[in-house]
PDBQT receptor file of N, H, CA, C and O in Angstrom, charges set to zero:
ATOM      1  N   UNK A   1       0.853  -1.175   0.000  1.00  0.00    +0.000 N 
ATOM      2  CA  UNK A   1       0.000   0.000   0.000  1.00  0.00    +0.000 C 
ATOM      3  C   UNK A   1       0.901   1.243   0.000  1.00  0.00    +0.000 C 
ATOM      4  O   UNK A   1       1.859   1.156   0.769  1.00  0.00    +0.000 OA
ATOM      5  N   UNK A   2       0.791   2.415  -0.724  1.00  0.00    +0.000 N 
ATOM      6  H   UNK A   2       0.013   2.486  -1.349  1.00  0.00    +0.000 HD
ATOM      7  CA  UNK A   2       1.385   3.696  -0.720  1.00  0.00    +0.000 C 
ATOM      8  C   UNK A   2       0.794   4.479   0.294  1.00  0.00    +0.000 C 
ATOM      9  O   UNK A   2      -0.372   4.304   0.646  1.00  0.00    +0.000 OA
ATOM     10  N   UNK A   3       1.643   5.455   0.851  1.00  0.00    +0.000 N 
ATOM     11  H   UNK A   3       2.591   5.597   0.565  1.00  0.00    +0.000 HD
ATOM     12  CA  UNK A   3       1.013   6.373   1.636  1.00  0.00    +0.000 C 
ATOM     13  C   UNK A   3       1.251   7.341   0.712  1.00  0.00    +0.000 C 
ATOM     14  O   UNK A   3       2.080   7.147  -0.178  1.00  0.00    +0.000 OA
ATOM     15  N   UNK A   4       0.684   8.282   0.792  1.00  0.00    +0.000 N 
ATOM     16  H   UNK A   4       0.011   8.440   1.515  1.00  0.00    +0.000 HD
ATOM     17  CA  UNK A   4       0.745   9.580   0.519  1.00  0.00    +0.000 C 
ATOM     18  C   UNK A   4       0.803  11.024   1.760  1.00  0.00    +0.000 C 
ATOM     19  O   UNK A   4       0.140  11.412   2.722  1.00  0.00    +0.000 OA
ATOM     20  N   UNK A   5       2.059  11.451   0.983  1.00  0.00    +0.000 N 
ATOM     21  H   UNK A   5       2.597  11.136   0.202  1.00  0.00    +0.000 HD
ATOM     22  CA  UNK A   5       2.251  13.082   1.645  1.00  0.00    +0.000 C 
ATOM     23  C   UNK A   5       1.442  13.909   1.553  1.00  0.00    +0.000 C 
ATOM     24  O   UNK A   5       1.175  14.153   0.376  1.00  0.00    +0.000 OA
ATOM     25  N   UNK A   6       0.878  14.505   2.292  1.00  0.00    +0.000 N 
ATOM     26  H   UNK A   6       1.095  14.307   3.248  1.00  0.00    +0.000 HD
ATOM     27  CA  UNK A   6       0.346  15.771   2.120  1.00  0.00    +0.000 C 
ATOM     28  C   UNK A   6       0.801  16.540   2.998  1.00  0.00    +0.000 C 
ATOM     29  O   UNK A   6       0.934  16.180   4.167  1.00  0.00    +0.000 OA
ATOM     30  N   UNK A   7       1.208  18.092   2.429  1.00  0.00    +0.000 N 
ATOM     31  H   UNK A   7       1.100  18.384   1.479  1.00  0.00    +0.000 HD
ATOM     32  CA  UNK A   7       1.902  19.026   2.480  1.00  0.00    +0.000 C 
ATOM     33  C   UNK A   7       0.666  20.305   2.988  1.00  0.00    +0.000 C 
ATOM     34  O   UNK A   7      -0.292  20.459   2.231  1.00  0.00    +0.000 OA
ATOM     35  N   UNK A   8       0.737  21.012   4.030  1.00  0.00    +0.000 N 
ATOM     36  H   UNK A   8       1.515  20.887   4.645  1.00  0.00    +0.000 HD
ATOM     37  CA  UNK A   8      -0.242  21.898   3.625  1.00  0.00    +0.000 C 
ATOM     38  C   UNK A   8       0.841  22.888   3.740  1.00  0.00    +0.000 C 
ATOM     39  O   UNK A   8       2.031  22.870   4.056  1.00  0.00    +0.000 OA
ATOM     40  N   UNK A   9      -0.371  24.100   3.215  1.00  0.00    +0.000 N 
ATOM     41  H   UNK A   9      -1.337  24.114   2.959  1.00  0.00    +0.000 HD
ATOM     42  CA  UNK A   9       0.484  25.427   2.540  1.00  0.00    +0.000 C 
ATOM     43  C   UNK A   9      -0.340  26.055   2.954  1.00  0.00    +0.000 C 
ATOM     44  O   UNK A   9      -1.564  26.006   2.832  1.00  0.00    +0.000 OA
ATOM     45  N   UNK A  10       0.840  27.195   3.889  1.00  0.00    +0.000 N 
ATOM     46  H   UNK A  10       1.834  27.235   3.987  1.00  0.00    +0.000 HD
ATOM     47  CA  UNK A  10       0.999  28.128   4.397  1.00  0.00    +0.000 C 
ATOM     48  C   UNK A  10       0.108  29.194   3.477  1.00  0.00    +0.000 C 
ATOM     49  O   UNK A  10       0.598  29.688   2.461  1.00  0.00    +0.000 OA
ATOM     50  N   UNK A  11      -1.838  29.643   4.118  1.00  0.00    +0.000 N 
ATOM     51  H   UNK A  11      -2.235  29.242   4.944  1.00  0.00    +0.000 HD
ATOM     52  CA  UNK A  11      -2.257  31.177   3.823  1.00  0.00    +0.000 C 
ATOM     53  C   UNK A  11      -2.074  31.974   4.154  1.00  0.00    +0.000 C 
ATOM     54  O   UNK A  11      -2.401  32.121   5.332  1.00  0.00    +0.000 OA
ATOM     55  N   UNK A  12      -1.368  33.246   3.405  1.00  0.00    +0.000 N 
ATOM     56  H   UNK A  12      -1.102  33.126   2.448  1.00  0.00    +0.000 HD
ATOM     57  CA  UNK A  12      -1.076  34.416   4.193  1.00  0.00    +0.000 C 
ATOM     58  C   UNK A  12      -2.214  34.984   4.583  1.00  0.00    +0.000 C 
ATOM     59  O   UNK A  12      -3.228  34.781   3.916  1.00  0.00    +0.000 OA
ATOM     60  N   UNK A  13      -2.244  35.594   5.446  1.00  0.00    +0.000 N 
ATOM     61  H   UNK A  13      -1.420  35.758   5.988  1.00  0.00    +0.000 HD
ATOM     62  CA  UNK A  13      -3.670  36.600   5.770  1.00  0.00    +0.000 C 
ATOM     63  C   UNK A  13      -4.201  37.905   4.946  1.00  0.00    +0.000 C 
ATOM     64  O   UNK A  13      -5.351  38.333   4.842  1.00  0.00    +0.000 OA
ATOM     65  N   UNK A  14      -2.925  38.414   4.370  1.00  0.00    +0.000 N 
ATOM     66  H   UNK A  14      -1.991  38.066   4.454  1.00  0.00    +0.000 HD
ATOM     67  CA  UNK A  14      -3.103  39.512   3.458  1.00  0.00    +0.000 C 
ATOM     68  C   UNK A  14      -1.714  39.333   2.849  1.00  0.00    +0.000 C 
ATOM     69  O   UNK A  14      -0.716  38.783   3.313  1.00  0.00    +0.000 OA
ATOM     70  N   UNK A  15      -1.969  40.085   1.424  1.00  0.00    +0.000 N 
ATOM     71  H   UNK A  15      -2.781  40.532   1.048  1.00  0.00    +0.000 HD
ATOM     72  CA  UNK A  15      -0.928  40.358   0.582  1.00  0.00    +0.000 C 
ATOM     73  C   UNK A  15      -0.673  41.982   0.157  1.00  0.00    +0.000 C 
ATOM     74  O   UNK A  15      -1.593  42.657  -0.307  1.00  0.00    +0.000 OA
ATOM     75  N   UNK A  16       0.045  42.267   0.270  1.00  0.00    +0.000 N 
ATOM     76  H   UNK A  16       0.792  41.719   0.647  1.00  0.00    +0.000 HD
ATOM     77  CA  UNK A  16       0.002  43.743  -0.032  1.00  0.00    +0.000 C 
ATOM     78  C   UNK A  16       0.926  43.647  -2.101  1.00  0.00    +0.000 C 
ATOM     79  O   UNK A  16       1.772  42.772  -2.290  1.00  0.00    +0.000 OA
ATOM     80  N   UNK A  17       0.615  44.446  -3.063  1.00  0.00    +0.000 N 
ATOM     81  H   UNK A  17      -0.072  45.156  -2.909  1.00  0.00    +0.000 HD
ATOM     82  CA  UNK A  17       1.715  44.634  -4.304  1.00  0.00    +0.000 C 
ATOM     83  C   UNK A  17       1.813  46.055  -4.117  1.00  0.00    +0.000 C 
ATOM     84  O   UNK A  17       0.751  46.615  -3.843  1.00  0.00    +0.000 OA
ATOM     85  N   UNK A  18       2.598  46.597  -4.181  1.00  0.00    +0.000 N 
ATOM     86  H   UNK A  18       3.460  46.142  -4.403  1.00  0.00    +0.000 HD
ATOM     87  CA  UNK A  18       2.901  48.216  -4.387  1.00  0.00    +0.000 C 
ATOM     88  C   UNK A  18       3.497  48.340  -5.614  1.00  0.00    +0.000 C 
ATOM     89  O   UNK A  18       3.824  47.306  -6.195  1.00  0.00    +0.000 OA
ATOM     90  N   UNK A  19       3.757  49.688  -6.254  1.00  0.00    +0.000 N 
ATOM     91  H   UNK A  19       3.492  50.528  -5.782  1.00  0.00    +0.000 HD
ATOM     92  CA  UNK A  19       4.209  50.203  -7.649  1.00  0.00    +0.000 C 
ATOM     93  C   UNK A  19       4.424  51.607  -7.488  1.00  0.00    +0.000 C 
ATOM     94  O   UNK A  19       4.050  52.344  -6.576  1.00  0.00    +0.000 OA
ATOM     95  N   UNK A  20       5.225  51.912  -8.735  1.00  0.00    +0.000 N 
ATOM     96  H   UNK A  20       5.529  51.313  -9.476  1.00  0.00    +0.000 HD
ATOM     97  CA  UNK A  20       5.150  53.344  -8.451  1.00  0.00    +0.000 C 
ATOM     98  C   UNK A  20       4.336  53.791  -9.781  1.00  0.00    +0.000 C 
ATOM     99  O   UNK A  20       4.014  53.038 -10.700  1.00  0.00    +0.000 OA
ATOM    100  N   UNK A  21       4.090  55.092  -9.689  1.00  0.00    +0.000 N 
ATOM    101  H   UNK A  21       4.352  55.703  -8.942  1.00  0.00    +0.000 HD
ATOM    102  CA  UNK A  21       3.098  56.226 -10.465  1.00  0.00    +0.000 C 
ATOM    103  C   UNK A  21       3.701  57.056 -11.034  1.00  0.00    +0.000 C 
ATOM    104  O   UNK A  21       4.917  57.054 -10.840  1.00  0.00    +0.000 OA
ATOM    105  N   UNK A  22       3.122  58.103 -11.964  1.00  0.00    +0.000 N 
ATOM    106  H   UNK A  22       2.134  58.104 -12.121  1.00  0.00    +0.000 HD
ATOM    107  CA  UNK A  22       3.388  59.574 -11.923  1.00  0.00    +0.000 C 
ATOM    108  C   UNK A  22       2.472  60.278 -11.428  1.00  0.00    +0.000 C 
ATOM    109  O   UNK A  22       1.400  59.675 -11.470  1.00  0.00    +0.000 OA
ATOM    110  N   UNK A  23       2.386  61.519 -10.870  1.00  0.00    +0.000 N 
ATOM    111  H   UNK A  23       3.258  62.009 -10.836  1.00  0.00    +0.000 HD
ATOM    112  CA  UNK A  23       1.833  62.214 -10.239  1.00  0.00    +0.000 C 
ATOM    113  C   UNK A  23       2.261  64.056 -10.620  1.00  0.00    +0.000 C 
ATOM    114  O   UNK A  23       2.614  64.950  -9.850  1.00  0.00    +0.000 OA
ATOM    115  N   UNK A  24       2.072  64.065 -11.886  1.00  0.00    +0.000 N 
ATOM    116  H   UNK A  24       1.786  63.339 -12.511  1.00  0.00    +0.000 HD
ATOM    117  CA  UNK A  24       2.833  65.628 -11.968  1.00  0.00    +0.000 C 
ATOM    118  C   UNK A  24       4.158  64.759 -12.702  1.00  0.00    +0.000 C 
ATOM    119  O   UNK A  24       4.358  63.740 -13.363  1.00  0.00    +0.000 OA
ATOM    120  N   UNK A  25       4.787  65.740 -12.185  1.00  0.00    +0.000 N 
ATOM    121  H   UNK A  25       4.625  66.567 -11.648  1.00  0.00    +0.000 HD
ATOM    122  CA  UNK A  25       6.173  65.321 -11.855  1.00  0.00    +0.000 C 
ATOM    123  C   UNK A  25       7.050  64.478 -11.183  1.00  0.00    +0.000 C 
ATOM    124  O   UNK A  25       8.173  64.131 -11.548  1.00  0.00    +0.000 OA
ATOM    125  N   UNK A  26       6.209  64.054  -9.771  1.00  0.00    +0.000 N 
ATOM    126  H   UNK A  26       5.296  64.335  -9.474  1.00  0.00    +0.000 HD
ATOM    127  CA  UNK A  26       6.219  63.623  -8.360  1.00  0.00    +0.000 C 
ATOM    128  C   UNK A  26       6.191  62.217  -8.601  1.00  0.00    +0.000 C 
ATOM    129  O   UNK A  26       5.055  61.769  -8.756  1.00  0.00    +0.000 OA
ATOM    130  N   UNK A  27       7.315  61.233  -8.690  1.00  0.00    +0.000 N 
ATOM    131  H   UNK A  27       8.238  61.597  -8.564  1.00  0.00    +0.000 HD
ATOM    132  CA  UNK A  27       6.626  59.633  -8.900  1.00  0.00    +0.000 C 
ATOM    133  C   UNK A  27       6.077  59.383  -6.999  1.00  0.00    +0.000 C 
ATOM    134  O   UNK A  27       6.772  59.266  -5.989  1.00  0.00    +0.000 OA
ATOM    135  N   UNK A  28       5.393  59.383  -7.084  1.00  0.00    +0.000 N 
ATOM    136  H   UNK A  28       4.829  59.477  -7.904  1.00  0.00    +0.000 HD
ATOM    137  CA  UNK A  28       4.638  58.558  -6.093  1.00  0.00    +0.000 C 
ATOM    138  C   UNK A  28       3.951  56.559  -6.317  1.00  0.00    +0.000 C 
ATOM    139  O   UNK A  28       3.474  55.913  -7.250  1.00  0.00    +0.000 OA
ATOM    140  N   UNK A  29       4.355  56.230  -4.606  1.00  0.00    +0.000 N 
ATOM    141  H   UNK A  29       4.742  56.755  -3.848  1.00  0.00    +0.000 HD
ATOM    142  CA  UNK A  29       3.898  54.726  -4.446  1.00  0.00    +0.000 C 
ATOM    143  C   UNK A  29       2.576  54.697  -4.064  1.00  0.00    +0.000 C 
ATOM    144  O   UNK A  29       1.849  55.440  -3.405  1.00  0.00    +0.000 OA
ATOM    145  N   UNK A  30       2.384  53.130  -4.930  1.00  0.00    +0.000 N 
ATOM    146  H   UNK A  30       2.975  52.526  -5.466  1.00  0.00    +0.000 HD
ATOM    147  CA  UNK A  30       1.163  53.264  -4.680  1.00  0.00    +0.000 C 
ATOM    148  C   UNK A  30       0.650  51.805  -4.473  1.00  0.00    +0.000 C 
ATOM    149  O   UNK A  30       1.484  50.915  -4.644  1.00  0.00    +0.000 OA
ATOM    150  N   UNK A  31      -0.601  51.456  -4.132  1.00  0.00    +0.000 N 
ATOM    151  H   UNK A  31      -1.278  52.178  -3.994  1.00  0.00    +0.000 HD
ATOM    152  CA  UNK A  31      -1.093  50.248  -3.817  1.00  0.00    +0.000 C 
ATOM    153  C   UNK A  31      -1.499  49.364  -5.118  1.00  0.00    +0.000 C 
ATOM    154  O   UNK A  31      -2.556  49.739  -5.626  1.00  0.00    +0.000 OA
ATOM    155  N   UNK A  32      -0.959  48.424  -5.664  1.00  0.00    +0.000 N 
ATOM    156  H   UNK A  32      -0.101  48.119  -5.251  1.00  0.00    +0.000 HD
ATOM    157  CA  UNK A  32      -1.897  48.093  -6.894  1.00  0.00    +0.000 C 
ATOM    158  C   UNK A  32      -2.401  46.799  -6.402  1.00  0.00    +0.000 C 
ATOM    159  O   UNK A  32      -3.238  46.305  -7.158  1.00  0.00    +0.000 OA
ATOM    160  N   UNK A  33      -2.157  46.184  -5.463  1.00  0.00    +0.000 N 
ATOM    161  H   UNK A  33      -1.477  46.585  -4.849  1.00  0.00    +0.000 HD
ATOM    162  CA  UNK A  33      -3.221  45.064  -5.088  1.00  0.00    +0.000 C 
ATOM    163  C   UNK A  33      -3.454  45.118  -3.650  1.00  0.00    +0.000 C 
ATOM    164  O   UNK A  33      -2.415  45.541  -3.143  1.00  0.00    +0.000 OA
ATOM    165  N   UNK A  34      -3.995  44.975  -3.099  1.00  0.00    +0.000 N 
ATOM    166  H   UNK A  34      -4.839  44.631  -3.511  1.00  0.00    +0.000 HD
ATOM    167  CA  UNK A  34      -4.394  44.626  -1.665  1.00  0.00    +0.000 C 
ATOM    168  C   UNK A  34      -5.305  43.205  -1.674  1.00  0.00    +0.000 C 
ATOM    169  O   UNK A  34      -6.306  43.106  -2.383  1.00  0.00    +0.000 OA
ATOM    170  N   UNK A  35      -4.849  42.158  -0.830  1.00  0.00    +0.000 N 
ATOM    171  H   UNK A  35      -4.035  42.238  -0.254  1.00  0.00    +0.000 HD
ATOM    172  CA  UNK A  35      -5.894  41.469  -1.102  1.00  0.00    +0.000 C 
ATOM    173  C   UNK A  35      -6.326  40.579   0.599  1.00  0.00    +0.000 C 
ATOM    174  O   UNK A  35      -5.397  39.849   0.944  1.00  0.00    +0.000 OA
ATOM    175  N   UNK A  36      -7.178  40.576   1.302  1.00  0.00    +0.000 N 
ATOM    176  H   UNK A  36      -7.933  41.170   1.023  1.00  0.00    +0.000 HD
ATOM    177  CA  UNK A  36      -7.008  40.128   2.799  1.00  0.00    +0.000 C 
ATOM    178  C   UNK A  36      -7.804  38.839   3.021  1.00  0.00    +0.000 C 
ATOM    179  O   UNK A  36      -8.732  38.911   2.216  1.00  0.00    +0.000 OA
ATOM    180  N   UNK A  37      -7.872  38.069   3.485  1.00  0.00    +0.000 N 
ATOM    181  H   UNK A  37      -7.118  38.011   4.139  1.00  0.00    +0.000 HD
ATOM    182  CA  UNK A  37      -8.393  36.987   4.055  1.00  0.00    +0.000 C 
ATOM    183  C   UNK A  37      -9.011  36.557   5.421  1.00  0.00    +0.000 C 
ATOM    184  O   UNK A  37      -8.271  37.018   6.290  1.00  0.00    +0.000 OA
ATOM    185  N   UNK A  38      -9.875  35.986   5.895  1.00  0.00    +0.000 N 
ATOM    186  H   UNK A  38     -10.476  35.611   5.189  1.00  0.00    +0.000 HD
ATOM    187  CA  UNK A  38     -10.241  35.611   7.062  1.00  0.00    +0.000 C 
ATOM    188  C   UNK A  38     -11.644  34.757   6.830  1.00  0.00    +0.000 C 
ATOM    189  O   UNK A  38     -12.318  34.749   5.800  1.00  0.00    +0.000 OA
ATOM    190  N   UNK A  39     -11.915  34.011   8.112  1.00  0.00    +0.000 N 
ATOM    191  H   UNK A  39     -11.368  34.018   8.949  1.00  0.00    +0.000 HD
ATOM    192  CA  UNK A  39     -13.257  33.827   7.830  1.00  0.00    +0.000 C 
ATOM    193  C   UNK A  39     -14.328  34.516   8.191  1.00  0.00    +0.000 C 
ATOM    194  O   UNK A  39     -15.521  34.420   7.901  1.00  0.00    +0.000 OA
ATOM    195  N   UNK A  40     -13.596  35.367   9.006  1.00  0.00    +0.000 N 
ATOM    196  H   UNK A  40     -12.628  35.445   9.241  1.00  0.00    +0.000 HD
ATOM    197  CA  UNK A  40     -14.670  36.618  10.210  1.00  0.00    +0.000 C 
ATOM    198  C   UNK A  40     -14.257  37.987   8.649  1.00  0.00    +0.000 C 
ATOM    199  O   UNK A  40     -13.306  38.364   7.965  1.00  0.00    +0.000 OA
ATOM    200  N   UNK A  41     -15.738  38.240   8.832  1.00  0.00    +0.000 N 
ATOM    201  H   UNK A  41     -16.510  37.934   9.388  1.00  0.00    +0.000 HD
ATOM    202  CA  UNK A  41     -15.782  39.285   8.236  1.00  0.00    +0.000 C 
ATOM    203  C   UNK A  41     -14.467  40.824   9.103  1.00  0.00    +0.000 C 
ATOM    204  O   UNK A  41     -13.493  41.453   8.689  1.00  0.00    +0.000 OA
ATOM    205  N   UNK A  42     -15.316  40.775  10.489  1.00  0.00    +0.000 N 
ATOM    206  H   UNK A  42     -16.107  40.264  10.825  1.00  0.00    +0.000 HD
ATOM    207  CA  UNK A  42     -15.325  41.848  11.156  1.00  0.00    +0.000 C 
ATOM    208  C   UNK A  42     -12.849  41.929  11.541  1.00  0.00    +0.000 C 
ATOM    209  O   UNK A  42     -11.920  42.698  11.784  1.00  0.00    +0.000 OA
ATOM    210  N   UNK A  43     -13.145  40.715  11.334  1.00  0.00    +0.000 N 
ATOM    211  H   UNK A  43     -13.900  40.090  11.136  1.00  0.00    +0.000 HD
ATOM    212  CA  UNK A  43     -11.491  40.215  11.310  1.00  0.00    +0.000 C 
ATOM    213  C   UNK A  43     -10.908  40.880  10.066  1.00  0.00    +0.000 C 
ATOM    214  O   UNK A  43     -10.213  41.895  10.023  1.00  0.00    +0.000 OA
ATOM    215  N   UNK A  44     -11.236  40.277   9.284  1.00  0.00    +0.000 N 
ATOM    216  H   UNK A  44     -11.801  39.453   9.319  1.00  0.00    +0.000 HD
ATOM    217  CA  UNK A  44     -11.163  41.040   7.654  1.00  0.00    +0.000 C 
ATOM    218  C   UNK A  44     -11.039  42.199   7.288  1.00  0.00    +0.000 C 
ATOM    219  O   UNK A  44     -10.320  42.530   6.345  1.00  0.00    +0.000 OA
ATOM    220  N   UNK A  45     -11.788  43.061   8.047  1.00  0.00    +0.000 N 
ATOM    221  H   UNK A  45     -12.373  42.793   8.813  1.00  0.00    +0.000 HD
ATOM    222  CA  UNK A  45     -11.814  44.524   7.581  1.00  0.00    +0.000 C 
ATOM    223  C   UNK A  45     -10.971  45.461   8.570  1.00  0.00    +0.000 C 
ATOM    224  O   UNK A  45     -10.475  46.574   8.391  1.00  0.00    +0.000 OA
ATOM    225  N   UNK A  46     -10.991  44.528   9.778  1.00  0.00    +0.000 N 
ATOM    226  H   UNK A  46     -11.394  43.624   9.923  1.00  0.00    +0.000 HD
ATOM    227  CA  UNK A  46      -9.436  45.017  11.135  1.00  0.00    +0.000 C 
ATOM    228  C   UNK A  46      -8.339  45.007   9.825  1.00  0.00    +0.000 C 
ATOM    229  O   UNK A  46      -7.971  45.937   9.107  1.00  0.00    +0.000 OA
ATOM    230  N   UNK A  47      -7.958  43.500   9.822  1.00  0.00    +0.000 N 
ATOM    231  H   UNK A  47      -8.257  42.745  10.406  1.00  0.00    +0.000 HD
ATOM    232  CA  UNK A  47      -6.602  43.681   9.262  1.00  0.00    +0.000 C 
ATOM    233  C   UNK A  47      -6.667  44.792   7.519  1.00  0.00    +0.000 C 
ATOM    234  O   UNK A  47      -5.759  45.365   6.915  1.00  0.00    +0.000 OA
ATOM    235  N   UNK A  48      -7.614  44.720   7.336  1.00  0.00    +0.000 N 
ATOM    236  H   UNK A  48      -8.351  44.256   7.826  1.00  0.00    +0.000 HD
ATOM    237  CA  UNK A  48      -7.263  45.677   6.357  1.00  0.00    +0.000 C 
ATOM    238  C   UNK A  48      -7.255  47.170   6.495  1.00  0.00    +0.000 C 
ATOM    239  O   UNK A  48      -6.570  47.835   5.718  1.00  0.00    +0.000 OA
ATOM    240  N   UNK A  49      -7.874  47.665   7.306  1.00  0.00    +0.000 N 
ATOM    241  H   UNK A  49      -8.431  47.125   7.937  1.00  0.00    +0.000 HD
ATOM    242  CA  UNK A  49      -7.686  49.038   8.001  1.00  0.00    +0.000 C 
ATOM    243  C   UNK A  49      -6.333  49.146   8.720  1.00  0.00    +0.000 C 
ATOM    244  O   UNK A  49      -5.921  50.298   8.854  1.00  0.00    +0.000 OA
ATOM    245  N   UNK A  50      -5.459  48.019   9.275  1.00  0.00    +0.000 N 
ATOM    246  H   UNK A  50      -5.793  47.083   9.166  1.00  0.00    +0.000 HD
ATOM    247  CA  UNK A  50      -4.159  47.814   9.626  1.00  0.00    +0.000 C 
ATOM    248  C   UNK A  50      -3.197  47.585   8.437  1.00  0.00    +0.000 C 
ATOM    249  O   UNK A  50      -1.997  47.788   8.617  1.00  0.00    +0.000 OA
ATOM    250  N   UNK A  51      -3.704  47.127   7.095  1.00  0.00    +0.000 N 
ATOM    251  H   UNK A  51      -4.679  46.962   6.948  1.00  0.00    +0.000 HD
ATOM    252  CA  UNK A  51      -2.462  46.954   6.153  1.00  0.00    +0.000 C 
ATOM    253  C   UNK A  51      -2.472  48.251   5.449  1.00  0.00    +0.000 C 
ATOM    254  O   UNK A  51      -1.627  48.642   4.644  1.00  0.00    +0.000 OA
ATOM    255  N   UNK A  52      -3.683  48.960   5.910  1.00  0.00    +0.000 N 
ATOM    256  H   UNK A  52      -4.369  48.642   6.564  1.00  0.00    +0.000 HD
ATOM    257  CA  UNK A  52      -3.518  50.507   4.984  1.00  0.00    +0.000 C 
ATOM    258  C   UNK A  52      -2.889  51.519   6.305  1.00  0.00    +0.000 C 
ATOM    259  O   UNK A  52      -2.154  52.483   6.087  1.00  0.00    +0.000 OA
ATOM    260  N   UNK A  53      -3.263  51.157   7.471  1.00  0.00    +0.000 N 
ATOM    261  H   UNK A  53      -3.860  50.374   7.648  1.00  0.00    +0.000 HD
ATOM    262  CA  UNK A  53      -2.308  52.492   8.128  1.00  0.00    +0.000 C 
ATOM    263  C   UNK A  53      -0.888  51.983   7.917  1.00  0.00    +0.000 C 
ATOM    264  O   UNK A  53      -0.097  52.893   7.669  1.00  0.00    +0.000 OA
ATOM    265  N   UNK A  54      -0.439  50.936   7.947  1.00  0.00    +0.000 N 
ATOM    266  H   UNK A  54      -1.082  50.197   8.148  1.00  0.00    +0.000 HD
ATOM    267  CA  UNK A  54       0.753  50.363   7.928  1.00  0.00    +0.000 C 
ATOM    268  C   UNK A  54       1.758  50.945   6.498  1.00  0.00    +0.000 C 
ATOM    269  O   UNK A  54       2.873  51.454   6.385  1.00  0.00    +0.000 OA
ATOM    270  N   UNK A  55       0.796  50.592   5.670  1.00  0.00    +0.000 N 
ATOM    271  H   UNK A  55      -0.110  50.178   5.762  1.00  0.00    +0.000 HD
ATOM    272  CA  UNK A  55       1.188  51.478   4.121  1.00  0.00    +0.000 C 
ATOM    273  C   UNK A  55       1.545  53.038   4.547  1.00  0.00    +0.000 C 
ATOM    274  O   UNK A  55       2.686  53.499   4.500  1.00  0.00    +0.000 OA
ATOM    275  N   UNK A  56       0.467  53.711   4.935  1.00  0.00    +0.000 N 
ATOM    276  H   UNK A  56      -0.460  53.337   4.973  1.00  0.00    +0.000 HD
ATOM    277  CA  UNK A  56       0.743  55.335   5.109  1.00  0.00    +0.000 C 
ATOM    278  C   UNK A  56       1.640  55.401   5.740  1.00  0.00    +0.000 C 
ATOM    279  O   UNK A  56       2.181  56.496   5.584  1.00  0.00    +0.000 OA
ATOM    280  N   UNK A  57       2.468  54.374   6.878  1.00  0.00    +0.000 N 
ATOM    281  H   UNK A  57       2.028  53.485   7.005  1.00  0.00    +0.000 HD
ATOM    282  CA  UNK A  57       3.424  54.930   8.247  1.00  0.00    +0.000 C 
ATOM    283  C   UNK A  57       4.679  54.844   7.131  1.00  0.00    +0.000 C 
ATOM    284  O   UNK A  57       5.553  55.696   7.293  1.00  0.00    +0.000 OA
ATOM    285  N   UNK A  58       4.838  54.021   6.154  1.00  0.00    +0.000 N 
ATOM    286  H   UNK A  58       4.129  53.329   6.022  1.00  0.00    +0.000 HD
ATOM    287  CA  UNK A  58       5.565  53.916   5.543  1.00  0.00    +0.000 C 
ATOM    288  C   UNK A  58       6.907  54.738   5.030  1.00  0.00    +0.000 C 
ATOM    289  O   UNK A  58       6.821  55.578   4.134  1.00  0.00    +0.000 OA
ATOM    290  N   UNK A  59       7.855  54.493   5.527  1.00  0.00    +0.000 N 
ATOM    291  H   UNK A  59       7.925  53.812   6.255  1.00  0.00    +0.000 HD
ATOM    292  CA  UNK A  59       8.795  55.676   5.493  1.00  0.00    +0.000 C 
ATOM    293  C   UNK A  59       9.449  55.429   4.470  1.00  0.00    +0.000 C 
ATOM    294  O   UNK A  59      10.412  54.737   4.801  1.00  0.00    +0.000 OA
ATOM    295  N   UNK A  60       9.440  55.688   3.052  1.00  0.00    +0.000 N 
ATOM    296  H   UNK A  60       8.657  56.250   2.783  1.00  0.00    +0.000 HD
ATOM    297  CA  UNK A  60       9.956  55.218   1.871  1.00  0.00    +0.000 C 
ATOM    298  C   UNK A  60      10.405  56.512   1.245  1.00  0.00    +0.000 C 
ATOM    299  O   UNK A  60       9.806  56.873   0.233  1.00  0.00    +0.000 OA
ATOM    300  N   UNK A  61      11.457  57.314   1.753  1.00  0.00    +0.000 N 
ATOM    301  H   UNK A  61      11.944  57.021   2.576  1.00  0.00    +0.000 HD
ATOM    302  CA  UNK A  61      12.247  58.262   1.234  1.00  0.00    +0.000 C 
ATOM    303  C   UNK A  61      13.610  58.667   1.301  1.00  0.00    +0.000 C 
ATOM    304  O   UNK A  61      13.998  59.638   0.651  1.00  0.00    +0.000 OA
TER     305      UNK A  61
């Protein structure tokens, strides 16, 4: 008889992609994907109100 492996894989809870823009002159960053996970709604919309202040604290200069 074979056994078989199973492997599970690691869900992140959120993914953040960033990019940059033009803006004027000004290249500015920016969000081009956000994407969050949970099974709780009310969980869901925490961590995403946390992956966007987290973005703004962002010291990228």
């Amino acid at each position: 008889m074979k056994e078989t492996e199973q492997t599970q894989i690691e869900q992140y809870k959120y993914m953040l992609e960033v990019g940059h823009s033009k803006s004027g002159s000004n290249h500015v960053l920016i969000i081009k994907r956000l994407r969050v996970s949970d099974d709780d709604l009310a969980t869901a919309l925490s961590a995403l109100q946390a992956a966007l202040s987290a973005f703004r604290d962002m010291d990228l200069s």
